[in-house]
N, C-alpha and C positions, 0 to 999 in steps of 0.2 A: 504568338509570343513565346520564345523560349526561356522557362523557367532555369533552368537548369546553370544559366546564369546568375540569377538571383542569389545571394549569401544572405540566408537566415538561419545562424545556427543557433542561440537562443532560444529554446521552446523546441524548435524543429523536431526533433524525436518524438515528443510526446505528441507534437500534431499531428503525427505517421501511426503514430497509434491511435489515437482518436478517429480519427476518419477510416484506416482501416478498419476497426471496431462500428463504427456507423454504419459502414456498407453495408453490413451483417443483419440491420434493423431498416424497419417500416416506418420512418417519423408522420404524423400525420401532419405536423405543422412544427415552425420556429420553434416554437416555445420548446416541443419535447426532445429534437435535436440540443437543444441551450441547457436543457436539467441533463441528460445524459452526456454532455462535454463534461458540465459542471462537474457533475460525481464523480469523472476521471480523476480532472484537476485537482479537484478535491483529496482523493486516494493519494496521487500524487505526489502532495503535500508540495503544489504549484502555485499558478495564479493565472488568471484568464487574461487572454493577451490574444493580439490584433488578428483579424480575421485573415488577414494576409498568410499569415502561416500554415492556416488551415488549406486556403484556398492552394498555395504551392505542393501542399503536401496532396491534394484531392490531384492535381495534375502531376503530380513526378507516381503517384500509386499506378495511376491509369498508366500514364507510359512505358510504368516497367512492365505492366503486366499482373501487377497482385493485387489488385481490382478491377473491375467491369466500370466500364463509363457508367453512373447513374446521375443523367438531369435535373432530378428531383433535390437527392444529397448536395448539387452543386449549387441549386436552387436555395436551400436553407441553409446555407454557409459562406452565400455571395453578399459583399457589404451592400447596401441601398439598391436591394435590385429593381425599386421601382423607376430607376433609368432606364430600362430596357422592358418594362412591361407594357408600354403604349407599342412596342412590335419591334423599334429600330434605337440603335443606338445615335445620339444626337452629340456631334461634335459641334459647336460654336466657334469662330475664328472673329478675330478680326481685322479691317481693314487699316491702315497708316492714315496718321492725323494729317486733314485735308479740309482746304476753307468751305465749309460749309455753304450754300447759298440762303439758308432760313438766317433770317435775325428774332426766333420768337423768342422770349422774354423771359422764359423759364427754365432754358437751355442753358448747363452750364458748359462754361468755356474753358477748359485746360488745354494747354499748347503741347501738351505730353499725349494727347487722347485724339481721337477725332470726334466731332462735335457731342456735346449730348453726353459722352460719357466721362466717366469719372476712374482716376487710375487705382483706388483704392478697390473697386468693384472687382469682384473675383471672376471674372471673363479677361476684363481689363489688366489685372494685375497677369496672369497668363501670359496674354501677347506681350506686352510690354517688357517681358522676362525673355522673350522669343523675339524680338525688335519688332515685330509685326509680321514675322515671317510666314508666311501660310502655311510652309512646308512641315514647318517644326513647329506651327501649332500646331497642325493634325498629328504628327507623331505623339506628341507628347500628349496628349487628349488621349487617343487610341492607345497608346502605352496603360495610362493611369485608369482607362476602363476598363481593360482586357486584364492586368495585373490585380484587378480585384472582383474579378472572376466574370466579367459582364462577357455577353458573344457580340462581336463587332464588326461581321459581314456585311450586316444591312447600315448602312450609315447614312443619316439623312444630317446633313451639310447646311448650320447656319450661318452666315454669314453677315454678322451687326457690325456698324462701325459710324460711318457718314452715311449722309444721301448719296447712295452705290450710284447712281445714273448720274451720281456729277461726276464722278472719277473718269479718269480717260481711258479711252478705250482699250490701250493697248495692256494699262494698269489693272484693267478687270481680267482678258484674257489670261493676260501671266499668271493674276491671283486665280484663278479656276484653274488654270493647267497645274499650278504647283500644290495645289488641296489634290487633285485626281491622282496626281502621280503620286503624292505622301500614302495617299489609299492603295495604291498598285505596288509599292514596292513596301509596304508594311511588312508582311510575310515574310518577305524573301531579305528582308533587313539591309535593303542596300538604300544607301542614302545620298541620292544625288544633289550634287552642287549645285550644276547650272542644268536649265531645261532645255536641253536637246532637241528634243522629243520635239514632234510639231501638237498643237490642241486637237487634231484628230484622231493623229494616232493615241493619246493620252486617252481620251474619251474611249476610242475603241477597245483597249485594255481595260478600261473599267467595266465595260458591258460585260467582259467573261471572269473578270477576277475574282480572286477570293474572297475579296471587301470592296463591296461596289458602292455606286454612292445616290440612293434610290429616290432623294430629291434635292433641290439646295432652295434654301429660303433667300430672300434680300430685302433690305428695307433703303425704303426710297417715298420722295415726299409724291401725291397725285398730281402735281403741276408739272412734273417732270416725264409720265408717264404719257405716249404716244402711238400712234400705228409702228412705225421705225422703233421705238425704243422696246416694244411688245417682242417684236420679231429677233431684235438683239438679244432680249431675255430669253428668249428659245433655243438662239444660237448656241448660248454659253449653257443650257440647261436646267433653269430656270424651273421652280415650278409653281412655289409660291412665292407671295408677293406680301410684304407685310408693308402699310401707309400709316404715317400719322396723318391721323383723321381729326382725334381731342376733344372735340365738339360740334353737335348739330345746331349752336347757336352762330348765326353768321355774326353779329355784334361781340361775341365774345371770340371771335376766330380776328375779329378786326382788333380789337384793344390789347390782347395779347402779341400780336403781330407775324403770326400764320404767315402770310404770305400768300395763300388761296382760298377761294371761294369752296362752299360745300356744291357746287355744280359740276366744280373740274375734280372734287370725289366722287361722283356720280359719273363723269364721263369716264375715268378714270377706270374705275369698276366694272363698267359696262367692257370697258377695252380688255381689262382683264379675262374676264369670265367668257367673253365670249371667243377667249383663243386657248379657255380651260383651265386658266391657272386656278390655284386657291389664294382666296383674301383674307387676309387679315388685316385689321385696324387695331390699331394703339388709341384708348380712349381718354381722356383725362380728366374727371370730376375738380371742381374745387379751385376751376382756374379763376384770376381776375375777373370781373364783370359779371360772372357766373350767378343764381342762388342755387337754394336746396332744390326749390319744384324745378328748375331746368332739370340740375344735375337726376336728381332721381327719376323723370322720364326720357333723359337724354338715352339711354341702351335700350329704352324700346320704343324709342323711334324709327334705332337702327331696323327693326322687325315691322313694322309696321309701313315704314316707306319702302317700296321697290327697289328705290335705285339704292339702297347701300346692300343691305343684307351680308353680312360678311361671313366667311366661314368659320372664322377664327377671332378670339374677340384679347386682348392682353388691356387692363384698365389698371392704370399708372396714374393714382391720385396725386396731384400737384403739390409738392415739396419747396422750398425756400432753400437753395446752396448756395453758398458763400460766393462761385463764381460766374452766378446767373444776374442779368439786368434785377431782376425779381426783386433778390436781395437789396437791393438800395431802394426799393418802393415798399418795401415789408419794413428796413430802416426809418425809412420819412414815416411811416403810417399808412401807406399807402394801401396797403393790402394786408389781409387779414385771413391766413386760412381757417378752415371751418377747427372745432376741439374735435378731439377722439371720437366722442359721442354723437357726434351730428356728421362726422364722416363715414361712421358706421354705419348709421339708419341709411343716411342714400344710398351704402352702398348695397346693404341689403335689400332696397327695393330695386335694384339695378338687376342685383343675381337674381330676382322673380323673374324680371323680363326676358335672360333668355331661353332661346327657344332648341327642341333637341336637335337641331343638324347644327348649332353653333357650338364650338370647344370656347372656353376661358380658357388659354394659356396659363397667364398669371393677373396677381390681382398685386398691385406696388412692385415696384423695380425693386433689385438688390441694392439701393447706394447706403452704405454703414451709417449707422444712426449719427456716429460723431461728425458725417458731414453733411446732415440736416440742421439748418440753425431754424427752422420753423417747420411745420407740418405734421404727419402721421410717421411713423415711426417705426411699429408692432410688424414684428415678422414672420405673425403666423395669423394673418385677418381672415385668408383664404378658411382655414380652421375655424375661427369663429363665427365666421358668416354662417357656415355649410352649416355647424352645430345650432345654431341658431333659427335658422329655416327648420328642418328636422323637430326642434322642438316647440316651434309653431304649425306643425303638423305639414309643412312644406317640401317636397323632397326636389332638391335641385334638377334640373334636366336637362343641364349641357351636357355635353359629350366626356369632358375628363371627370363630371361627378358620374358616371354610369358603365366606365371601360370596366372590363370582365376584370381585367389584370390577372394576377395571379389564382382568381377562383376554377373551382372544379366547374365542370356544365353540362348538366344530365340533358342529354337529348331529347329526352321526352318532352322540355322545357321550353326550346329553342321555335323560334317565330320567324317569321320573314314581314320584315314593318315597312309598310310603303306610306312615305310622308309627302305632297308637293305642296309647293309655295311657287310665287312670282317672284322675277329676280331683275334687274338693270335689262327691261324690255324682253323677258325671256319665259322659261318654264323649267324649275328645280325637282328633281326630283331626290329624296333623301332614301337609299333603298337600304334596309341595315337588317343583319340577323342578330337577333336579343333573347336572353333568356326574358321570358315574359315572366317567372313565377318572382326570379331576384329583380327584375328591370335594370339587368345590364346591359351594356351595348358590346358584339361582339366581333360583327364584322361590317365595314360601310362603306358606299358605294356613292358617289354625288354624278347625277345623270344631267346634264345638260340640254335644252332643246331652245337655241338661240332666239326662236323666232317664237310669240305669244302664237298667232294665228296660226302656227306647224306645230301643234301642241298637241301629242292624241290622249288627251283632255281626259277619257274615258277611264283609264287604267290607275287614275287616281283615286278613283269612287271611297274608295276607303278609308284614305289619309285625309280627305276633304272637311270631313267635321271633326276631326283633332284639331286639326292646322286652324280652323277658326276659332273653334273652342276658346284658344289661348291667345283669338285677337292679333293673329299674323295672316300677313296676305290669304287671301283663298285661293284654294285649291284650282286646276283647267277646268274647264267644264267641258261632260261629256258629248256637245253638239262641237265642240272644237276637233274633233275625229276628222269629219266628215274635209276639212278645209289642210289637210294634213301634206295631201300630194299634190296641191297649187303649187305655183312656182315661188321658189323663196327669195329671199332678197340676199345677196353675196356679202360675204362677209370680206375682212380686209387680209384672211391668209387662205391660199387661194385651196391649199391641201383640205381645210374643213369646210371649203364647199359642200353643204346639201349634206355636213355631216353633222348627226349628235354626236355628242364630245359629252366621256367619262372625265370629270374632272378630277378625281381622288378614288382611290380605292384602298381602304386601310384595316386589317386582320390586328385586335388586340389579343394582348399577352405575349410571354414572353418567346425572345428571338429566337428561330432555330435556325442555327448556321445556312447559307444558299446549298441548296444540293441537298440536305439529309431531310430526312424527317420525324419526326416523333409523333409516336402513335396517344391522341386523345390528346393533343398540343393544338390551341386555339389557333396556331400561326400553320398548322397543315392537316386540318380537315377539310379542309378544300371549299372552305367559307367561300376564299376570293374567286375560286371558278366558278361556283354557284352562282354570285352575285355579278358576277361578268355575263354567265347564259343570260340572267333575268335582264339586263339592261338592255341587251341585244335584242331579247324576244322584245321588249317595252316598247325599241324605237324600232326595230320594223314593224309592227302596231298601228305606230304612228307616225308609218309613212315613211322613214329613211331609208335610205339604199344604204347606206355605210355607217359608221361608226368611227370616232378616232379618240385616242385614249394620248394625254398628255404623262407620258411616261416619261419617269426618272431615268437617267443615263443607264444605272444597275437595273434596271427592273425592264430590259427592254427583250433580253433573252426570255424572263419569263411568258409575254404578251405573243413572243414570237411561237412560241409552245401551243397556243391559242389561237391558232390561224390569223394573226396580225404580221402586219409587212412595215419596214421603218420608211416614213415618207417623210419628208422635210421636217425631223426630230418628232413629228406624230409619229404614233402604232395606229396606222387603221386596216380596218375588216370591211368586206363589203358583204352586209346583210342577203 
């Protein structure tokens, strides 16, 4: 982004002296960088004013040359940098309002939105400013992250809106090529109209550019979800898969009016996983029909049956808006959501159940409290839960309560944690480097082995009485070795034939630009090579010839680095 455009003259001087003067110092943390602005300002006879100015002035010092790049200083002067300390920066877009296929009950319906969302929601309000344009949501995303000092090479690409697999075909293509291209011509600031370009060569510029785009997510319902429609989510680059799932109660998936069975979530899944993507489910406590004891074992059921187990978990307690069916059954008396209090408890025995290979995205959606006419409200539960457990002597053990982020990490500390579980007829493995002394998670690996009976069972030994401990599927067992190089059963893409499939591989903390690196930076100590070796040594172990690695469009030069070849949008290696 070029600053130098930017007009901030207000302030501006004095923020050229401050952060000149910073360079000068060792801050240990926020805090001591904030008293040493302060005492400037102060001297000054100023007033503290928006971080913007700092950040412009920390980039015009660098590029004249009367400072030295320091990450650390850019570190403690960058507004909310916990955007980019899960490793990548997350742009969200969304899609053009489109007739949904679901009628469930609790869905609201704005003919300004596509289903489900609401135009007051700040994603919503975004596109809607943007007409839904993909192009100039990503610009304008990637603008407002990178102008407040975030690094925005690594880009992992959401994409919420409708049931994405009901849109037509040609509608998705266009929306992926014109998000690829907003990423490829960021830099170079040119801003094309129409798309030229065909979606390969689009994609192929992403592979080498200076902002790649290292996954895209899509949410889409499990009854839509097929062998063919698997293969199309690959085409366009696909990596994660987000489902409304809402409930393991089939009776309550009927009265609300879901529209599918908890079976075609399970085939669903299975279809997933087994061609590497990562899952997540959207959960929803509190719906009609529901009580407390479903709701409160309903998320660790997810862990305890096979066939769901999801990677990624977002629990979106059910809400009353004005233009859902809901609301005219909340009107008659029909429905009643739970108080505060009794949403709370379940949810807190929810966050007991899971377990560490699953991330909590979020816990309640953003829709502004003025357009709740019944339900929970509170916009910071996630906060109260965690404190809550904690002070029940509980320490949470999903994946976002345990990321390094911004912490230091003495190597002397750092572990290599092999965890397996059973998965939708398979064998999971969760392979992670953590500091063991803080119990954070630092770098992770999810290792796939499609087939139970091709499972080399043995190299679990260790993770085996965790993983039950906590009342989740068991562990392979170690006579499953020996049945490793039978013949297996084909799956439905013909390239992971006879392969284990890395499903994810994710280095936390914060981003370092593609190409550079930073010495003692969680994102280039070579976490992710290390944990690539170990997956590799795991399945020839147990018996694979090859390997195939569901790689992000941007993350494919990496893998190639790595003795991996691009074969039908896999990276595979043959063992």
């Amino acid at each position: 982004m070029d600053f130098s455009s930017l007009k901030l003259r207000d302030n501006q001087d004095l923020a050229r002296k401050i952060i000149e003067e910073a360079s000068k110092n060792k801050f240990k943390n926020r805090h001591e960088f904030e008293m040493f602005r302060n005492g400037i300002v102060k001297k000054a006879k100023g007033v503290i004013f928006h971080n913007l100015y700092f950040i412009k002035a920390y980039k015009d010092l660098v590029d004249e040359g009367v400072i030295v790049e320091n990450k650390n200083l850019l570190g403690l002067i960058r507004k909310r940098s916990v955007r980019t300390l899960s490793g990548v920066a997350p742009v969200t877009v969304l899609t053009k309002p489109y007739p949904c296929p679901g009628r469930c009950v609790y869905c609201p319906t704005d003919v300004r939105m596509p289903k489900s969302y609401i135009a007051s929601q700040p994603a919503a309000q975004r596109a809607l400013g943007q007409k839904f344009d993909p192009y100039t949501q990503v610009i304008v995303r990637l603008k407002a992250l990178n102008i407040t000092g975030h690094e925005v090479s690594k880009v992992e690409l959401r994409i919420i809106g409708g049931t994405w697999s009901s849109y037509k075909k040609n509608y998705q293509t266009w929306f992926v090529k014109r998000c690829l291209m907003a990423m490829n011509e960021f830099v170079v600031n040119v801003m094309s109209k129409k798309a030229r370009k065909s979606f390969d060569d689009v994609v192929k510029e992403n592979e080498i550019g200076k902002i790649r785009c290292i996954g895209i997510n899509i949410e889409t319902r499990p009854d839509f979800i097929t062998k063919n429609e698997v293969k199309r989510l690959r085409f366009l680059g696909v990596t994660k898969v987000e489902m409304g799932v809402q409930t393991t109660s089939e009776e309550v998936q009927k009265i609300t009016d879901r529209g599918h069975t908890l079976k075609e979530v399970k085939r669903a899944t299975k279809l997933l996983k087994d061609a590497g993507f990562k899952i997540g489910y959207h959960m929803m406590p509190n719906l009609p029909g529901t009580t407390v004891n479903l709701d409160k074992k309903m998320i660790g059921e997810l862990f305890t049956d096979e066939g769901y187990q999801p990677d990624y978990l977002k629990i979106y307690p059910c809400v009353v808006v004005p233009q859902s069916k809901l609301f005219s059954w909340y009107k008659k008396g029909d429905y009643k959501p739970y108080d505060d209090k009794t949403l709370e408890e379940v949810l807190l025995e929810e966050m007991k159940s899971v377990p560490p290979w699953c991330r909590v995205d979020r816990i309640a959606r953003d829709i502004p409290a003025n357009e709740i006419a019944a339900g929970f409200k509170s916009s910071n539960i996630r906060q109260i839960l965690e404190e809550r457990l904690l002070r029940q002597g509980i320490k949470p053990r999903d994946i976002r309560f345990r990321e390094i982020g911004n912490e230091e990490i003495d190597l002397k500390n750092v572990g290599l944690v092999e965890r397996g579980y059973e998965a939708s007829g398979g064998k999971e493995m969760f392979i992670s480097y953590e500091d063991l002394t803080k119990d954070k998670l630092i770098a992770l690996l999810r290792l796939r082995f499609p087939f139970k009976a091709h499972c080399g069972g043995s190299v679990l030994a260790n993770s085996v009485s965790e993983a039950n401990s906590q009342g989740h599927p068991k562990g392979c067992l170690a006579s499953s070795l020996s049945g490793a190089k039978s013949k297996r059963p084909e799956v439905f893409i013909d390239v992971l034939n006879g392969a284990a499939i890395i499903r994810e591989i994710h280095v936390y903390g914060r981003q370092i630009p593609v190409g550079e690196k930073s010495g003692g930076n969680k994102q280039h100590v070579g976490w992710g090579r290390k944990l690539m070796k170990k997956a590799e040594k795991i399945a020839k172990k147990a018996g694979y010839g090859k390997i195939a690695v569901i790689a992000g469009i941007g993350t494919r030069e990496y893998y190639k680095k790595l003795g991996y070849k691009l074969k039908d949008t896999y990276m595979i290696k043959y063992l």
